[in-house]
matplotlib code that plots the C-alpha trace (Angstrom):
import matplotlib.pyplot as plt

x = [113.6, 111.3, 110.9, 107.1, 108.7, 111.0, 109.2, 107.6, 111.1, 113.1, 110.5, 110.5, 114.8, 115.6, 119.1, 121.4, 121.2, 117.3, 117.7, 119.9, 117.3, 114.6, 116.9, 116.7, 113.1, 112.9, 110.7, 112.9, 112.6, 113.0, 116.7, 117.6, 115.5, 117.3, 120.9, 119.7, 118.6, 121.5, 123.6, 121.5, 122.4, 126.2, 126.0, 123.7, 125.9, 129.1, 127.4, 126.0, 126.6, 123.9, 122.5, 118.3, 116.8, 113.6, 110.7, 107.2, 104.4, 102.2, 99.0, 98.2, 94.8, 92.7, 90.8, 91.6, 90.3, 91.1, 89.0, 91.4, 89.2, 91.4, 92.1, 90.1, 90.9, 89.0, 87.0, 83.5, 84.0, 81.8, 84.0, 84.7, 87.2, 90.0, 92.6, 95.4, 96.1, 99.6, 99.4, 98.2, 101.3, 103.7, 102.1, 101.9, 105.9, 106.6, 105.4, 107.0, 110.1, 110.1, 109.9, 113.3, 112.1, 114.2, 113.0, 109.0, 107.2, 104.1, 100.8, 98.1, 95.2, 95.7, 93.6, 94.5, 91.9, 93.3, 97.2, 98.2, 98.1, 101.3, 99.7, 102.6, 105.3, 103.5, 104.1, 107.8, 108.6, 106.7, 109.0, 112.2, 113.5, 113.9, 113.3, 116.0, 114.6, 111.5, 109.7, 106.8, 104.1, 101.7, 100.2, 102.7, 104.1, 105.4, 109.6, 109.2, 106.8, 109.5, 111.8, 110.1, 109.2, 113.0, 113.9, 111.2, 112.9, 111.8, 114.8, 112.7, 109.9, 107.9, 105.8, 104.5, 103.3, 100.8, 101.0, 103.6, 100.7, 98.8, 95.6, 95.1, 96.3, 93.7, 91.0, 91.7, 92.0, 88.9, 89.0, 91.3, 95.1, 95.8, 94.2, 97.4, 99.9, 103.0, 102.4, 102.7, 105.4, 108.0, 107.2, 110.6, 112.6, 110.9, 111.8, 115.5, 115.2, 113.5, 116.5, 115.1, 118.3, 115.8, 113.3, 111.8, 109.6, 107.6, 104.6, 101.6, 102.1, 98.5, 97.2, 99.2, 101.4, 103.9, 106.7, 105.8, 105.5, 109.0, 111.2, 108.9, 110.1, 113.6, 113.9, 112.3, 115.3, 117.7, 116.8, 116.8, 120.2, 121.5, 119.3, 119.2, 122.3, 122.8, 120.0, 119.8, 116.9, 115.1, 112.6, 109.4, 107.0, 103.5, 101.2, 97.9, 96.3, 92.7, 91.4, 88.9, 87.0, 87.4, 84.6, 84.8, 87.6, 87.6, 91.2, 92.0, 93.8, 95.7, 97.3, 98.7, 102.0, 102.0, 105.0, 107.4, 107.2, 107.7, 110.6, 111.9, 112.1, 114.1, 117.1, 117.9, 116.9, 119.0, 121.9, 122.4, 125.1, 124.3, 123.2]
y = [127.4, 124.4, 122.1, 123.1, 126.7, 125.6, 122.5, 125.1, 126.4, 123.2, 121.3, 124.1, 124.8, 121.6, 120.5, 118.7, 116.0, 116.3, 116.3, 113.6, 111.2, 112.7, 112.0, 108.4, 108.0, 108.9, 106.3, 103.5, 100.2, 97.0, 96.4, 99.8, 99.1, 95.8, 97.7, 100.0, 96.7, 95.4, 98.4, 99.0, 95.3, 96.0, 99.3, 97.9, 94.6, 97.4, 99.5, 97.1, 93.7, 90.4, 92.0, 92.4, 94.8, 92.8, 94.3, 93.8, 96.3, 95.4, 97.6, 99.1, 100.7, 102.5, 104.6, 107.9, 111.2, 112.0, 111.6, 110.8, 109.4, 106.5, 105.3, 102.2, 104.0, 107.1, 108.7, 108.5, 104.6, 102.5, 99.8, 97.9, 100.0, 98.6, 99.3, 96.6, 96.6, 96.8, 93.2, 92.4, 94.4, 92.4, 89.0, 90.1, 91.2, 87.9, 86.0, 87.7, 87.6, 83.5, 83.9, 85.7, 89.0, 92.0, 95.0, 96.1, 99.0, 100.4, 101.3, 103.3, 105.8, 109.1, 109.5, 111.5, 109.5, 106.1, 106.6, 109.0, 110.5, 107.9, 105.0, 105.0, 105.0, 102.2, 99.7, 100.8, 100.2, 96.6, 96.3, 97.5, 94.7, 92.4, 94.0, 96.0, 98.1, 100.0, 102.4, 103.6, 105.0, 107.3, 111.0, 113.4, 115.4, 118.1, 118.6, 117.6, 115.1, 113.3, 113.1, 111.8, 108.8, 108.3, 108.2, 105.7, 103.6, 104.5, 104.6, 105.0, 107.1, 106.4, 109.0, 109.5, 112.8, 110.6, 113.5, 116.7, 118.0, 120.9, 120.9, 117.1, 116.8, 119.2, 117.8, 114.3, 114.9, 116.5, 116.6, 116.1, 117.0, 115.5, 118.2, 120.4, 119.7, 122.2, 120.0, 116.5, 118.0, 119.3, 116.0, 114.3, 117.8, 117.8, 113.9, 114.4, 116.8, 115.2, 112.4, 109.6, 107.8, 106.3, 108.3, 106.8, 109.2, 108.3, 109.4, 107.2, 106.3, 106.6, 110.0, 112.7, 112.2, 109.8, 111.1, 114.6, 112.8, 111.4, 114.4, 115.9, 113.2, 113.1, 116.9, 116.1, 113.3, 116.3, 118.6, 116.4, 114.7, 118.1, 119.4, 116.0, 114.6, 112.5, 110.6, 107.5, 108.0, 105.6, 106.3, 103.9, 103.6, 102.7, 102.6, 102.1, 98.6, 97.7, 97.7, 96.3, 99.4, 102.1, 103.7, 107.0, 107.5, 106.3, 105.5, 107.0, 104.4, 107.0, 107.9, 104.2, 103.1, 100.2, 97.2, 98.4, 101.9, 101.1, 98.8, 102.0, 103.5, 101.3, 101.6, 104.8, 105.2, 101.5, 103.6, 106.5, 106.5, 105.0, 107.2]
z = [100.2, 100.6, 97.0, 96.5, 96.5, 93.4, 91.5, 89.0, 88.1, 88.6, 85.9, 83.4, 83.8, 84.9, 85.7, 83.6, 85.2, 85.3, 81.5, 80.9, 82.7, 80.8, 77.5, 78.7, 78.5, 74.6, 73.1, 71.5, 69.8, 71.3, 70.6, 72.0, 75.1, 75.3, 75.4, 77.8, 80.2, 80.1, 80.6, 83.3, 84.9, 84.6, 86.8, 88.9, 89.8, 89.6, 92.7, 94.6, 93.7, 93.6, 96.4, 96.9, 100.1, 101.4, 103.5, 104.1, 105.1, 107.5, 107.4, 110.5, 110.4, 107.2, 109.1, 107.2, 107.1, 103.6, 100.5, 97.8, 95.0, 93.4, 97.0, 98.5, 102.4, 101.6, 104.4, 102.1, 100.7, 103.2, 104.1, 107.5, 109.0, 111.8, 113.4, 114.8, 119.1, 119.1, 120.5, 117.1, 115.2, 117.3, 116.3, 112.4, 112.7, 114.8, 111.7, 109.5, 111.5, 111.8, 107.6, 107.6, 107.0, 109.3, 108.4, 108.0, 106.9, 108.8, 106.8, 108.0, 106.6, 108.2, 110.8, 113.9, 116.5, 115.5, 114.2, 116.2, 119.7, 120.7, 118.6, 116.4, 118.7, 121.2, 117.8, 117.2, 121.0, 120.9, 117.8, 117.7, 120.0, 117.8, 114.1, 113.2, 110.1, 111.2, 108.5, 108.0, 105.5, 107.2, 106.9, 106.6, 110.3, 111.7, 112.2, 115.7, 115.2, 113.2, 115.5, 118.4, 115.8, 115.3, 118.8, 119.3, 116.4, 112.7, 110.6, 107.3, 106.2, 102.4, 101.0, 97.6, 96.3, 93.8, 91.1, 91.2, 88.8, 91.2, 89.0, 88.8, 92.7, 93.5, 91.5, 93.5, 96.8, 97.9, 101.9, 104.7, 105.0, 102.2, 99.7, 100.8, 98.1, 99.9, 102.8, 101.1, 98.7, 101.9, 103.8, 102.6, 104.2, 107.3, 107.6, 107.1, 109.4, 112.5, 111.5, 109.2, 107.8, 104.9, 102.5, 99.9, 97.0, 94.4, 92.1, 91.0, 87.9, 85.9, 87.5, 85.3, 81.9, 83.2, 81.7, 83.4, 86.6, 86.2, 85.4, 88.3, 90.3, 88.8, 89.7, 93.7, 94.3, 92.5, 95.1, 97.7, 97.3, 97.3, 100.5, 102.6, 101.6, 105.2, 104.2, 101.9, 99.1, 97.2, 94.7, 94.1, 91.0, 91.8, 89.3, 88.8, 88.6, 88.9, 92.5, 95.0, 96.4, 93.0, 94.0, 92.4, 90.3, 86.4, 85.3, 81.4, 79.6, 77.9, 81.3, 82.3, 82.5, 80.8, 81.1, 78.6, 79.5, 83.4, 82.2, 80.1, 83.7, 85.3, 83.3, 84.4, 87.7, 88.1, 86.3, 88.9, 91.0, 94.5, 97.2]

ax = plt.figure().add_subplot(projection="3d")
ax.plot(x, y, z, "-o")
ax.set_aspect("equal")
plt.show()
């Protein structure tokens, strides 16, 4: 049974790990914040030492088909719109090579005339030569979709659900694929299935109640380190942050995850076991 068929009972039965994170994110002064930081540190140099993973994206094209209202790419915001030759990829990822960096993320809108139709899988051939960590952040695809990107080089796949909250999801994506929130949710399953060895989640933080969106987002990486196990999973926290190109959507103050509450996340997420 897919996630999107079980995120309504895992939020309101979650698991007990589930609810241990949640415990974690209990609003606390600053000295019990402090402790938590620091306890935080000591696992994380226990697991995985003075040790920092280092990529950069490089975006691809933002044409997209979508109309996501707090997104600067939407289909209806009149901006320039390009799209890099792959010539163009190879000389971004050459620079970025000569600075030391070895392993990139691609970034495009979703748009089935300009990222797709072997696009994709031209840049990871030009690239996998000589950059040995290829992912990518693109509209969700099908199983077998996935796995001809793999054979062609992509080891990791990102993508963010932006809220787990159907009503608000619905209320901001208005047109394209993205308005299907199943679709977006099962992404992640039908990665580890066409043989990602990466996936990376996340929500964006400022959308939903963030601490909803967390235990949401505690109870996705639950289920998937139970489901997709052969993968590694990493979990990311956008947020929002005032933007070039807002055109239509007006952030609420009350929703935004401010500095201390974003640091309040990091100490348990840092604390889980690795893997």
């Amino acid at each position: 049974m897919p996630f999107s068929e079980e995120l309504s009972t895992l939020t309101a039965h979650p698991s007990p790990l589930v609810r241990r994170f949640m415990s974690l994110l209990e609003p606390v002064d600053d000295a019990r914040l402090e402790a938590m930081a620091q306890e935080s540190r000591r696992l994380t140099r226990l697991h995985f030492g003075r040790t920092i993973r280092l990529f950069a994206p490089i975006y691809l094209s933002n044409e997209c088909i979508n109309n996501c209202k707090y997104c600067g790419f939407s289909r209806d915001n009149p901006i320039i719109r390009t799209t890099l030759t792959v010539d163009e990829v190879v000389q971004e990822a050459r620079y970025l090579y000569g600075l030391g960096l070895r392993s990139i993320l691609l970034v495009a809108g979703e748009h089935p005339k300009f990222v797709s139709d072997g696009y994709m899988q031209e840049c990871l051939d030009a690239l996998h030569s000589f950059i040995p960590s290829l992912g990518l952040e693109i509209g969700p695809l099908p199983d077998d979709r996935y796995a001809e990107i793999v054979h062609h080089g992509a080891e990791q796949l990102a993508v963010y659900q932006e809220t787990y909250n159907r009503e608000v999801y619905e209320t901001l994506h208005t047109a394209g694929m993205k308005k299907n929130f199943n679709w977006r949710l099962d992404c992640p399953e039908r990665a580890y299935q066409g043989g990602f060895r990466r996936i990376q989640i996340g929500a964006l933080f400022g959308l939903s109640p963030w601490r909803r969106e967390a235990m949401a987002l505690a109870a996705h990486l639950d289920y998937l380190q139970k489901h997709c196990w052969k993968s590694a999973l990493s979990v990311a926290f956008p947020r929002m942050r005032p933007y070039a190109g807002n055109y239509e959507y007006e952030p609420d103050p009350e929703l935004m995850l401010d500095d201390r509450h974003l640091s309040s996340l990091w100490p348990p997420c840092a604390s889980a076991s690795p893997g």
